[in-house]
MARSE-938340 format. One record per residue (C-alpha): x, y, z. Coordinates in nm, 4 decimals, padded with zeros to 6 digits. Each point is the difference from the previous one (the first is absolute). Last residue first. Layout:
<atoms>
<atom east="X" north="Y" up="Z"/>
...
</atoms>
This chain:
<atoms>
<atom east="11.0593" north="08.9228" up="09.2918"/>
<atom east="00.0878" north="-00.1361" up="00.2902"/>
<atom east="-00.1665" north="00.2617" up="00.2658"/>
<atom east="00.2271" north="00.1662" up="00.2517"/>
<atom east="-00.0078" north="00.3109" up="-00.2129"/>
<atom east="-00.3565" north="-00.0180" up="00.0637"/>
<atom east="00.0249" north="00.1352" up="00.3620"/>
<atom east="-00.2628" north="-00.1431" up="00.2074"/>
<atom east="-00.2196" north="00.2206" up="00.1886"/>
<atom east="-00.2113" north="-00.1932" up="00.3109"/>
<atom east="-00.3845" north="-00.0155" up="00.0133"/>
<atom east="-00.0165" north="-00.3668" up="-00.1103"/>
<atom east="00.2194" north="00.0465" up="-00.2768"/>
<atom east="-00.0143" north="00.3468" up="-00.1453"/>
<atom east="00.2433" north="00.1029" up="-00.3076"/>
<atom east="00.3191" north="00.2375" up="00.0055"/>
<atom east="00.1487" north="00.2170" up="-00.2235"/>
<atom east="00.3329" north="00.1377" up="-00.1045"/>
<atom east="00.2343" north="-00.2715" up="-00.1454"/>
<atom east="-00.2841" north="-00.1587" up="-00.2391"/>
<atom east="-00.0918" north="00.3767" up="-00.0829"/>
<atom east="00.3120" north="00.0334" up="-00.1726"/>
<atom east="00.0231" north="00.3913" up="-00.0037"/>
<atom east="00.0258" north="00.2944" up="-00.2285"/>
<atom east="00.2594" north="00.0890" up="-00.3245"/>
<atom east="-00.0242" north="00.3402" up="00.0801"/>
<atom east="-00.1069" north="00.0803" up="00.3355"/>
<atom east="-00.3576" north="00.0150" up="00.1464"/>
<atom east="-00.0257" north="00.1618" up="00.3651"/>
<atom east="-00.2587" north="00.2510" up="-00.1429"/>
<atom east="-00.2302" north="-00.1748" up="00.2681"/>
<atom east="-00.2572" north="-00.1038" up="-00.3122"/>
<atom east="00.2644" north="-00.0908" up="-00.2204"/>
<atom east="00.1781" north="-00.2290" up="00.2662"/>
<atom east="-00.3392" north="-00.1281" up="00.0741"/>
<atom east="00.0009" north="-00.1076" up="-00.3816"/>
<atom east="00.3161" north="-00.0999" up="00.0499"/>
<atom east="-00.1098" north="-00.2678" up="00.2437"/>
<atom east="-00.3319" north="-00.1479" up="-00.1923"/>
<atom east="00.1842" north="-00.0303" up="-00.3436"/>
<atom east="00.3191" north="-00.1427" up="00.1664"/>
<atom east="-00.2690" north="-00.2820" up="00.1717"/>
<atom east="-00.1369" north="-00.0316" up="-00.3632"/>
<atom east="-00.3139" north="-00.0041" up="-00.1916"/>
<atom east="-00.1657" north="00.3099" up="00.1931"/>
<atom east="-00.3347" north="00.0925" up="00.0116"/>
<atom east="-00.1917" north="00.3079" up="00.1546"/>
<atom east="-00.2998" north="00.0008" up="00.1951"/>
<atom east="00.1900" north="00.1359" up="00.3343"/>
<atom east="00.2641" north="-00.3086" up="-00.0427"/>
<atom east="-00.0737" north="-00.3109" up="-00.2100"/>
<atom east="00.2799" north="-00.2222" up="-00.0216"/>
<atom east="00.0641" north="-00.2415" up="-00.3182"/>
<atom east="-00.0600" north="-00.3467" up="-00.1377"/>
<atom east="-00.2966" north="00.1134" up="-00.1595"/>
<atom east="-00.2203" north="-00.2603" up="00.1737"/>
<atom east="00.2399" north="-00.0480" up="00.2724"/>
<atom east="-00.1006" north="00.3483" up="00.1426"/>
<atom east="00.2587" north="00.0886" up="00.2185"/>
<atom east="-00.0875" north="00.2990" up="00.2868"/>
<atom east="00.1358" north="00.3145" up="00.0035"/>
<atom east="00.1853" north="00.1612" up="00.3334"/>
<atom east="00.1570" north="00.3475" up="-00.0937"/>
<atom east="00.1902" north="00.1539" up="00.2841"/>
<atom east="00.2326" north="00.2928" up="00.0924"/>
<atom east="00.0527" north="00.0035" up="00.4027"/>
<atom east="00.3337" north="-00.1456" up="00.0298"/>
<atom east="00.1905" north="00.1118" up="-00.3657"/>
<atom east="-00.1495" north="-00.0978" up="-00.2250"/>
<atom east="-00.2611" north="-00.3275" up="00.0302"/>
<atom east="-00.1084" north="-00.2685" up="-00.2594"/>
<atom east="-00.2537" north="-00.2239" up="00.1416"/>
<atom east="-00.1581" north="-00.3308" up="-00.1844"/>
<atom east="-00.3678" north="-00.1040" up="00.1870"/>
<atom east="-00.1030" north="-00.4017" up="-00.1845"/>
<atom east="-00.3176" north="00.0398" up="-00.1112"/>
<atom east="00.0618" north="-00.2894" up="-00.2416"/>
<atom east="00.3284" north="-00.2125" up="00.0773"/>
<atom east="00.3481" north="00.1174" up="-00.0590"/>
<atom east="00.3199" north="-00.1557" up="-00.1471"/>
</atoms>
């Protein structure tokens, strides 16, 4: 669904961000050196971080958005 270098942002809240960046090589999203194999993987890992995480987590497809031309897209408009 993404191309290489492509920016992916999960925000909390209205001023809690995480912007990675997909690498298609490992089909994944790099964010502050670390590696994630999943859009859920990438959000409740923020979750963790914030101390926002619950239970059984988040779908990161309905959550997080990806850069097109400088404006956010959601991805849970994306056909999966």
């Amino acid at each position: 669904c993404f191309t290489n270098g492509q920016r992916i942002r999960h925000t909390i809240g209205i001023n809690k961000t995480w912007i990675g960046t997909y690498d298609s090589s490992r089909n994944g999203i790099l964010h502050n050196e670390i590696f994630y194999k999943s859009l859920s993987g990438f959000a409740n890992a923020h979750h963790r971080e914030n101390g926002s995480y619950t239970h059984n987590g988040v779908s990161g497809w309905r959550c997080t958005d990806y850069d097109v031309d400088g404006k956010w897209m959601s991805t849970s408009n994306i056909k999966k």
